[in-house]
KOLTOR-32255 format. One line per 10 residues: number of its first residue (from 1); their letters; for each residue z, y, x of N, C-alpha, C. Coordinates in nm, 4 decimals, decimal comma. Example, Ala and Ser with C-alpha at 12.3 -4.5 7.8 and 13.67 -1.06 7.14 Angstrom:
<atoms>
1	AS	0,7800 -0,5690 1,3190 0,7800 -0,4500 1,2300 0,7800 -0,3300 1,3200  0,7080 -0,2250 1,2850 0,7140 -0,1060 1,3670 0,7870 0,0030 1,2900
</atoms>
This chain:
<atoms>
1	XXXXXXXXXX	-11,1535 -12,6780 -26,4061 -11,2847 -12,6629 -26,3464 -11,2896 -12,5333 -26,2662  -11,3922 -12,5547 -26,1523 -11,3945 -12,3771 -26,0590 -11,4691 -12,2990 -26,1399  -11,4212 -12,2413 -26,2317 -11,5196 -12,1670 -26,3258 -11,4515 -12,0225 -26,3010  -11,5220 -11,8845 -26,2583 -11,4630 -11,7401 -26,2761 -11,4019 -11,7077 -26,3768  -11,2868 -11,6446 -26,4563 -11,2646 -11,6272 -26,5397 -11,3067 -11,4910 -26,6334  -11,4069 -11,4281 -26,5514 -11,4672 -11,2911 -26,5416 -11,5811 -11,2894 -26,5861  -11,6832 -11,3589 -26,5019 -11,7904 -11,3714 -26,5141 -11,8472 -11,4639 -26,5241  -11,7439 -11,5933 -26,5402 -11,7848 -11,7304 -26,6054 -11,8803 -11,7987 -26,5230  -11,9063 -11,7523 -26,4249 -12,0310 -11,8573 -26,3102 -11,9123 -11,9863 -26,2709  -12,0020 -12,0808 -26,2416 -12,0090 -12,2183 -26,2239 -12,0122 -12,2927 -26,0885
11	XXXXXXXXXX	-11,9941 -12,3993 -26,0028 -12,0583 -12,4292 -25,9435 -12,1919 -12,4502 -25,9620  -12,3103 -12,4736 -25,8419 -12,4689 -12,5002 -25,8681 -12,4919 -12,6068 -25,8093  -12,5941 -12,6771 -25,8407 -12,6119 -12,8248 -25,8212 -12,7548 -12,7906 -25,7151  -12,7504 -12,8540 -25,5532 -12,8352 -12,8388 -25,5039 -12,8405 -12,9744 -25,3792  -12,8602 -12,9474 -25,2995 -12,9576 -13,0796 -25,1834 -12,9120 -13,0308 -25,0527  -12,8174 -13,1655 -24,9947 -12,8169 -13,1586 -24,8402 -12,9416 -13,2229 -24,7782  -12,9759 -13,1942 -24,6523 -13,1104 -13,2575 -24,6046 -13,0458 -13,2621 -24,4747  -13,0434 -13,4046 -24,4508 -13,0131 -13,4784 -24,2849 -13,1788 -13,5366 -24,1843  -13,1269 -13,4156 -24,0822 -13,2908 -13,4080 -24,0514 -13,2569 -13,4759 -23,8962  -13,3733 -13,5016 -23,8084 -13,3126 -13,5956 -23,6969 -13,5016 -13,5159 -23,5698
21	XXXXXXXXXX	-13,4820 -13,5213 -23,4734 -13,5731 -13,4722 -23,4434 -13,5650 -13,3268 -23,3227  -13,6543 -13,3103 -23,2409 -13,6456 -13,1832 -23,2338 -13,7609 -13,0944 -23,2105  -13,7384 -12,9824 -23,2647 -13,8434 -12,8698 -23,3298 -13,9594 -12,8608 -23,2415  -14,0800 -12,8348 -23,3182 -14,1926 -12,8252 -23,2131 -14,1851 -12,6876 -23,1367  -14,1142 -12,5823 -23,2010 -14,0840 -12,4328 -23,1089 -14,0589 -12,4782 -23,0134  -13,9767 -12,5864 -23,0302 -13,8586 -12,5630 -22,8596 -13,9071 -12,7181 -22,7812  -14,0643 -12,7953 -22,8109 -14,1111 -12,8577 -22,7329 -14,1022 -12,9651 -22,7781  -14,0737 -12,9920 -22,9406 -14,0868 -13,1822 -22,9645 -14,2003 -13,1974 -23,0868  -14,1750 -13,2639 -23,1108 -14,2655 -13,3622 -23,1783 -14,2311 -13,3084 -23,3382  -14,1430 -13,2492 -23,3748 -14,1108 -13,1980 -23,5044 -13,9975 -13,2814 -23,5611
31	XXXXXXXXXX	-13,9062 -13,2096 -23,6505 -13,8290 -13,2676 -23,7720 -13,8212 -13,3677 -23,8803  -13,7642 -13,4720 -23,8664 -13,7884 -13,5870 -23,9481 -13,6767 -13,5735 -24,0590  -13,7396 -13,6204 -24,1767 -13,5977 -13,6155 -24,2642 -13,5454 -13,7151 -24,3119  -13,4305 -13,7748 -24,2771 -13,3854 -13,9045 -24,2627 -13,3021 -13,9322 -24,3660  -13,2255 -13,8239 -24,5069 -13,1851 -13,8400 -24,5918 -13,1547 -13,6948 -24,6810  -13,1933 -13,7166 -24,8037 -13,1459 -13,5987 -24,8930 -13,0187 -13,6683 -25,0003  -12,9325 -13,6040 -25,0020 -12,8517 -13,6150 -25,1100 -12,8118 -13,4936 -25,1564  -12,7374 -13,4993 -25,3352 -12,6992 -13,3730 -25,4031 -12,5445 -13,3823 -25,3493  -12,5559 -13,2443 -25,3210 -12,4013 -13,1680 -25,3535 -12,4080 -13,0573 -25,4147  -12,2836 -12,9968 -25,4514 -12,2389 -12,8731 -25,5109 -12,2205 -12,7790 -25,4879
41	XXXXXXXXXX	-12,2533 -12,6667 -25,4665 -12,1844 -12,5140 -25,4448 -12,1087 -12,4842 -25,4914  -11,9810 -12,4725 -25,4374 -11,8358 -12,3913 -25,5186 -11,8565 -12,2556 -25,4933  -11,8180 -12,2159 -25,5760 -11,7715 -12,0465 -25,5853 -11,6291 -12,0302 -25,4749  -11,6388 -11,9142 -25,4345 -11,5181 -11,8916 -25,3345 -11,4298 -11,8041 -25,4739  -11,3048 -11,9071 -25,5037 -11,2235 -11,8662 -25,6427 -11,0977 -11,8693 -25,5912  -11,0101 -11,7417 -25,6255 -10,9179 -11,7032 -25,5877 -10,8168 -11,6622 -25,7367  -10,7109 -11,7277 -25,6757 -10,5900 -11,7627 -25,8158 -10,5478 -11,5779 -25,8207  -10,5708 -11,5120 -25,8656 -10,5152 -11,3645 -25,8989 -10,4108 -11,3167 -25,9962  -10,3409 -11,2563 -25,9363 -10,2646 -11,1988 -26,0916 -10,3516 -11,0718 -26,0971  -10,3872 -11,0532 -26,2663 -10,4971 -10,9874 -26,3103 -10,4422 -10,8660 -26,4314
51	XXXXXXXXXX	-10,3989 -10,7245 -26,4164 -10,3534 -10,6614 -26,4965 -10,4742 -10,6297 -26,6006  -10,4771 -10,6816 -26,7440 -10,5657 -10,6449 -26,8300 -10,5571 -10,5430 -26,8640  -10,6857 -10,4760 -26,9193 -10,6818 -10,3592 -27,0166 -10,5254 -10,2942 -27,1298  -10,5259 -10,4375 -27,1869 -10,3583 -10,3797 -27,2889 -10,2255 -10,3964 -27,2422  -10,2621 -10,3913 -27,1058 -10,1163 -10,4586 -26,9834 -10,0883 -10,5361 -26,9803  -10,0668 -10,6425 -26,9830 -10,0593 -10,8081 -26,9884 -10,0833 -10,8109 -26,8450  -10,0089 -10,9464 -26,7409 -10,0057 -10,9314 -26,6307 -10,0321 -11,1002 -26,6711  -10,1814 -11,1419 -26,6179 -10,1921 -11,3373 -26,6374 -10,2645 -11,3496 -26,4591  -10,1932 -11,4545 -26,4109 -10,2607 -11,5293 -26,2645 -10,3952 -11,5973 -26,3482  -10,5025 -11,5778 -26,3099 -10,6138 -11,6142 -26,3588 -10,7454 -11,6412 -26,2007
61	XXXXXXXXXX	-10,8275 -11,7612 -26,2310 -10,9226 -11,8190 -26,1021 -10,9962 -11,6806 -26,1395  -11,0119 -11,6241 -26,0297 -11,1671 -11,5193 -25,9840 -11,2113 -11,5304 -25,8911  -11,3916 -11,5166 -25,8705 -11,4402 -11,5185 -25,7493 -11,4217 -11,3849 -25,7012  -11,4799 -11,4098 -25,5933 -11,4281 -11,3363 -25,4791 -11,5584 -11,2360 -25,5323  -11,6687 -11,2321 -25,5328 -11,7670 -11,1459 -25,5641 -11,7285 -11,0237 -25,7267  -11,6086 -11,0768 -25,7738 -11,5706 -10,9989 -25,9159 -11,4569 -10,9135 -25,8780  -11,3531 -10,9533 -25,7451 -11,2538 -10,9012 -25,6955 -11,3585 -10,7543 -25,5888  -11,4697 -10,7758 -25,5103 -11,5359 -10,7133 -25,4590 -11,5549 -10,6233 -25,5342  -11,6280 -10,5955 -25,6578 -11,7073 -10,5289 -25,7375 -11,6259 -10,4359 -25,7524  -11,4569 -10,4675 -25,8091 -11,4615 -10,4063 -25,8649 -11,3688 -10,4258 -26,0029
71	XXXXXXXXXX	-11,4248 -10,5534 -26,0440 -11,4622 -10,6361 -26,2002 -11,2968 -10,6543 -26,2181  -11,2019 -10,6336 -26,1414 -11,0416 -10,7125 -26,1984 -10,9821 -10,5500 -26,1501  -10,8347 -10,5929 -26,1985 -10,7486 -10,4828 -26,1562 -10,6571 -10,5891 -26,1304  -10,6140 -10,5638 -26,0221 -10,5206 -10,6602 -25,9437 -10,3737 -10,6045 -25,9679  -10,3154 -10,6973 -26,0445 -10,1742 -10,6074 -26,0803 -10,0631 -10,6106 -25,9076  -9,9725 -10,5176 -25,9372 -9,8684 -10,4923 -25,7709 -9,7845 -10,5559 -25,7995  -9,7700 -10,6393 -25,6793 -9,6604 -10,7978 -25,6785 -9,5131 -10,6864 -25,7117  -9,4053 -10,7564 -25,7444 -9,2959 -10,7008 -25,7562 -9,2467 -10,6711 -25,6302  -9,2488 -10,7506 -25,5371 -9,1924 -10,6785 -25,3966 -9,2158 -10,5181 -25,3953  -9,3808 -10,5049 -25,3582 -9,3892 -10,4008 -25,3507 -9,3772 -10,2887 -25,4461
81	XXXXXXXXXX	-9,3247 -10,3234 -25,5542 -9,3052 -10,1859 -25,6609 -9,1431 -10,1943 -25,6113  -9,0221 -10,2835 -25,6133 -8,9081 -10,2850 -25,5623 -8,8986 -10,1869 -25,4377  -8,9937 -10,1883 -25,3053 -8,9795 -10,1388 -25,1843 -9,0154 -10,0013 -25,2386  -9,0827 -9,9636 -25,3131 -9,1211 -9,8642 -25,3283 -9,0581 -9,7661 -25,3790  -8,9853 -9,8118 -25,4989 -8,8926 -9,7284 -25,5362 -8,7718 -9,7139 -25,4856  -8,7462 -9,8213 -25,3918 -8,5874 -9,7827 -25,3087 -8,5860 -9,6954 -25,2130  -8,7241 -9,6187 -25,1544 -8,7305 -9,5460 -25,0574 -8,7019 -9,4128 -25,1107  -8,6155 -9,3371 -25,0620 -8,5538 -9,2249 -25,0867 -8,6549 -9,0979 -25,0123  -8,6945 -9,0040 -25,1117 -8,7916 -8,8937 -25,0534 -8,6805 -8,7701 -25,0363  -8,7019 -8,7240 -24,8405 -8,6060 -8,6680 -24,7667 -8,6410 -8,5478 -24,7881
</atoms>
């Protein structure tokens, strides 16, 4: 399921509206609504590798709003700890 593994939010259950018409601002007759159906809001969830508190390195789903915050510590891919230490300080 798209569930955060952080902050545990969900998708939300809400309403497309297919409207047909055009607006009385811009000179018509107004907006007709010709069908509502439900869809879903996904979370924007991103597969992370996530360094925990007791070091443990797990790929875990996070939204993007928990990576923003703050809320994860994003562990350093091995490439870049490899490049890093092969560079010789002159």
């Amino acid at each position: 399921m798209r569930t955060c593994a952080i902050c545990e939010k969900k998708p939300i259950v809400g309403k497309s509206i297919a409207r047909r018409g055009l607006p009385k601002k811009t000179g018509g007759i107004g907006l007709k609504t010709t069908g509502i159906t439900r869809r879903r809001f996904y979370l924007n969830i991103q597969k992370v590798k996530v360094r925990f508190p007791n070091g443990t390195v797990r790929r875990v789903n996070v939204c993007v709003k928990c990576l923003k915050t703050g809320s994860v510590k994003k562990a350093a891919s091995p490439k870049l700890l490899v490049a890093a230490s092969s560079k010789k300080p002159k």
